[in-house]
C-alpha positions in Angstrom: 37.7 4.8 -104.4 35.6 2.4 -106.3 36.7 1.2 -109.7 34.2 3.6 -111.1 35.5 6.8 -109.3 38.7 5.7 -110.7 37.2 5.6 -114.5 35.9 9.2 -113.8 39.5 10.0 -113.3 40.8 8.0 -116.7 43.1 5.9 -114.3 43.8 2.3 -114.2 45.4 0.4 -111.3 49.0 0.8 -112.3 48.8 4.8 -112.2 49.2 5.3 -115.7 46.4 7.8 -117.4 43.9 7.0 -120.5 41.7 9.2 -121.9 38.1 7.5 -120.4 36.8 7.1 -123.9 39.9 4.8 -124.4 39.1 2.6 -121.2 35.0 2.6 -122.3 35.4 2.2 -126.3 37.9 -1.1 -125.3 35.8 -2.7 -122.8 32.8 -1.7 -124.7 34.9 -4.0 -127.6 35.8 -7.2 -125.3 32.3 -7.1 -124.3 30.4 -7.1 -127.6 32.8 -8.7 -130.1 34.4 -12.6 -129.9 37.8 -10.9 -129.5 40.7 -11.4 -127.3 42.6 -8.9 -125.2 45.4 -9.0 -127.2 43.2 -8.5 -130.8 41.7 -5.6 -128.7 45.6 -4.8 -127.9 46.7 -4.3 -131.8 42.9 -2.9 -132.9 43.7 0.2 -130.7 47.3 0.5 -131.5 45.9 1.5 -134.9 44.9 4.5 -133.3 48.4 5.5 -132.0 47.2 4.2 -128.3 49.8 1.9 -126.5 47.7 -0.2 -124.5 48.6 -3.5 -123.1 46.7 -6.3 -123.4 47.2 -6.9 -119.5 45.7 -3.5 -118.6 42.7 -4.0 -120.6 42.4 -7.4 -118.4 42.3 -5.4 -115.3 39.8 -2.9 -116.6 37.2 -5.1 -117.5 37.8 -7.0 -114.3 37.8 -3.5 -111.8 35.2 -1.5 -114.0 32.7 -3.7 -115.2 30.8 -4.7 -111.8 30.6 -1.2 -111.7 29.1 -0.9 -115.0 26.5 -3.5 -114.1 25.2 -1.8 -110.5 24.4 1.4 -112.4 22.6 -0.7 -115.1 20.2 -2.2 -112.6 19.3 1.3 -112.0 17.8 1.8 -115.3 16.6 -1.8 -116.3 12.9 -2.0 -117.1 10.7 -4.4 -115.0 9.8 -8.0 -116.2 7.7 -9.9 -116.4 6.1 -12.3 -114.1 6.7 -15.7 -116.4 10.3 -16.8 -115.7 11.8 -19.0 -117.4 15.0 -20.8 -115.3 17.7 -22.2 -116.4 21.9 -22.9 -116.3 24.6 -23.5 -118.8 28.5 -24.2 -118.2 31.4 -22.0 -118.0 35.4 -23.6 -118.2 37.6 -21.9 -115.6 41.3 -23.6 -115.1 39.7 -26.3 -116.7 36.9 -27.3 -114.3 32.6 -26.7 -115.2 31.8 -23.5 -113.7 27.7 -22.9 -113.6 25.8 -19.7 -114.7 22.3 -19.7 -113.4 20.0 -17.7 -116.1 16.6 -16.6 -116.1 14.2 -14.8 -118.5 10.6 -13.7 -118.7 8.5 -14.7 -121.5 9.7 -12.2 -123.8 12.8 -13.1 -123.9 14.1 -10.0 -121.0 16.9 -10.9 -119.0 16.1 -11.4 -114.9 19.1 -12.0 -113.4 22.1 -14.0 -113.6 24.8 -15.7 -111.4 27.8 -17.7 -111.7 28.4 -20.3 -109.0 30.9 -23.7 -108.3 28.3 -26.1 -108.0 24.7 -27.2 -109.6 23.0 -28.0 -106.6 20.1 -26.9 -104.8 21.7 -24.6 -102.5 23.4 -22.4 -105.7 19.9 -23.3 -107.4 18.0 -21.2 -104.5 21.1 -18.6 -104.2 19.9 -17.5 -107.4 16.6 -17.4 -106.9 17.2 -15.4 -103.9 18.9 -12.7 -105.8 16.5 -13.0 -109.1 13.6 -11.8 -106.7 15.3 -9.9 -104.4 16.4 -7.5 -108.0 12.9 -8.5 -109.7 10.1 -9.4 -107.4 8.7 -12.3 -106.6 7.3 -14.5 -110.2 4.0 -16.0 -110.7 5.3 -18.8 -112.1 8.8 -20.4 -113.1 9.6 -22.6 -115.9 11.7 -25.0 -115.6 13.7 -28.6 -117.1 13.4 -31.8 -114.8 16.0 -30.8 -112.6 15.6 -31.8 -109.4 17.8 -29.2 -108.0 15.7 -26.1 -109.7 12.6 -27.6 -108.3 13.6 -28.5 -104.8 15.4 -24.8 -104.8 11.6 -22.8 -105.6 9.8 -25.6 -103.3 12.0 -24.3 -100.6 11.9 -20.7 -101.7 8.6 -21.0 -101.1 8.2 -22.7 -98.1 10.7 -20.2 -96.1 8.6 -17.2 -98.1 4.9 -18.1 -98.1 4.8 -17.8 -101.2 3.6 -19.8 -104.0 5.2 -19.6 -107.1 3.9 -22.1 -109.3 6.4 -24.7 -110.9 6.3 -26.2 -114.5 8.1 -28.2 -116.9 7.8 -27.6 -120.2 10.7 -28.0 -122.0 9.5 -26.5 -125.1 8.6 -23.2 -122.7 12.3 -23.4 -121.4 13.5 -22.9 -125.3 13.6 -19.2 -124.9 16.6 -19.4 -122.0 18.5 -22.2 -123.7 18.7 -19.6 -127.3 19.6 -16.9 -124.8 22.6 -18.5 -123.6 24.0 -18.2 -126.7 25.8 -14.6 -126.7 27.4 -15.8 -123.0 28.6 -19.4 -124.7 29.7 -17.3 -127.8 32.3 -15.2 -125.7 33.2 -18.0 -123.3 34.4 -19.9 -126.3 36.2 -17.4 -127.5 37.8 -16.4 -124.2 39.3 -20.2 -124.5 38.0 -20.4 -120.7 39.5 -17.9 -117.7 41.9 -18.5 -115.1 40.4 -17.5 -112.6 36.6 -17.4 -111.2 36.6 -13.6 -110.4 37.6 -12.7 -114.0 35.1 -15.3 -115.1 32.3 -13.7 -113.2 33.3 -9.8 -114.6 33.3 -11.1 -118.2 30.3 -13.2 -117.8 28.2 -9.9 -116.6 29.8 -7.7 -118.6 28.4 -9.8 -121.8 25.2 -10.1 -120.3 25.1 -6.2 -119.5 26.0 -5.6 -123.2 23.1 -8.1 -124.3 20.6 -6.3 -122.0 21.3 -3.0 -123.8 21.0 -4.7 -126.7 17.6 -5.8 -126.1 16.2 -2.5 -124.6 16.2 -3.2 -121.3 18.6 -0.6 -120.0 17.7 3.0 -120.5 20.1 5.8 -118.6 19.2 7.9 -121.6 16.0 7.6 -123.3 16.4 7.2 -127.1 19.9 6.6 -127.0 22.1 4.6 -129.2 23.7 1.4 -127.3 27.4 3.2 -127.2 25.4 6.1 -125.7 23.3 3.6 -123.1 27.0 1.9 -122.0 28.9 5.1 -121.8 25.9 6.8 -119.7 26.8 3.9 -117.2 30.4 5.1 -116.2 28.9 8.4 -115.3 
């Protein structure tokens, strides 16, 4: 069973049942607020609900990949302008890096976390960005050497010919949309581990995609409605 099958069923890993709105409404919280699992733990104990901080852990780590599939379903295309970019992410203590890209309005492309800035994770991630997204007109990128060497290579295996430039006042729009991921990484104090790294990192940038209208599973919905609609 996939971790989603499971949410049908209101189950987590250890047996024990949860009403599903319980599992969504607390994920839905880790995502979207600077909170930790264990401020999550005593917000939902108001509500009568014994939940363990541990369990909510697991959830976000089994579910939200899950989450983030169906969304792909329902994102709206982008544009053709990307703009390319990586920031920095602490797990047990050593620089983890998230590869980001944008269009010119600001949309979210893609996203991946990897071990190492180099070219090869540089040109991972561009694999996957156009593989989700189509292939760009043009990227915008800083003076790293890596970035550029990864879309010359991309598009010598390819035939294609993206166009490469380096504006670093173009580039402004990715560096300001780091800022929800940094936010929560901060407040997450760093992870222990790169797998729960990556499901918290895409579960923030799910929640900052329905936030900016990219996701629609139902039209006109309100963004609990959009993340709910996911798990279905």
């Amino acid at each position: 069973e996939t971790g989603l099958e499971l949410l049908n069923l209101g189950m987590n890993t250890s047996g024990r049942h949860f009403p599903k709105d319980v599992i969504l409404t607390t994920i839905r919280w880790y995502l979207r607020y600077n909170l930790s699992y264990r401020d999550i733990e005593e917000l939902i104990a108001e509500r009568g609900i014994d939940l363990d901080h541990s369990t909510l852990n697991r959830w976000v780590i089994r579910y939200t990949p899950g989450l983030v599939t169906n969304a792909n379903k329902h994102k709206r295309r982008v544009g053709v302008s990307w703009r390319f970019d990586e920031t920095y992410i602490k797990v047990r203590g050593q620089w983890k890096y998230l590869y980001r890209a944008v269009d010119k309005d600001g949309d979210t492309i893609d996203f991946l976390l990897t071990a190492k800035r180099d070219t090869k994770a540089a040109l991972r991630f561009l694999r996957q960005a156009i593989r989700n997204n189509g292939t760009p007109v043009k990227i915008n990128i800083d003076k790293s050497g890596a970035n550029t060497a990864a879309i010359e290579a991309y598009n010598k295996e390819s035939g294609a010919s993206i166009e490469i430039r380096q504006c670093k006042y173009l580039n402004n729009i990715v560096e300001q949309d780091h800022r929800r991921v940094k936010q929560k990484t901060r407040a997450a104090l760093g992870f222990k581990a790169f797998y729960s790294a990556h499901a918290t990192v895409v579960g923030v940038e799910l929640i900052h995609m329905i936030r900016k209208g990219q996701v629609h599973p139902i039209p006109g919905g309100s963004f609990i409605e959009q993340f709910n609609q996911l798990a279905m």
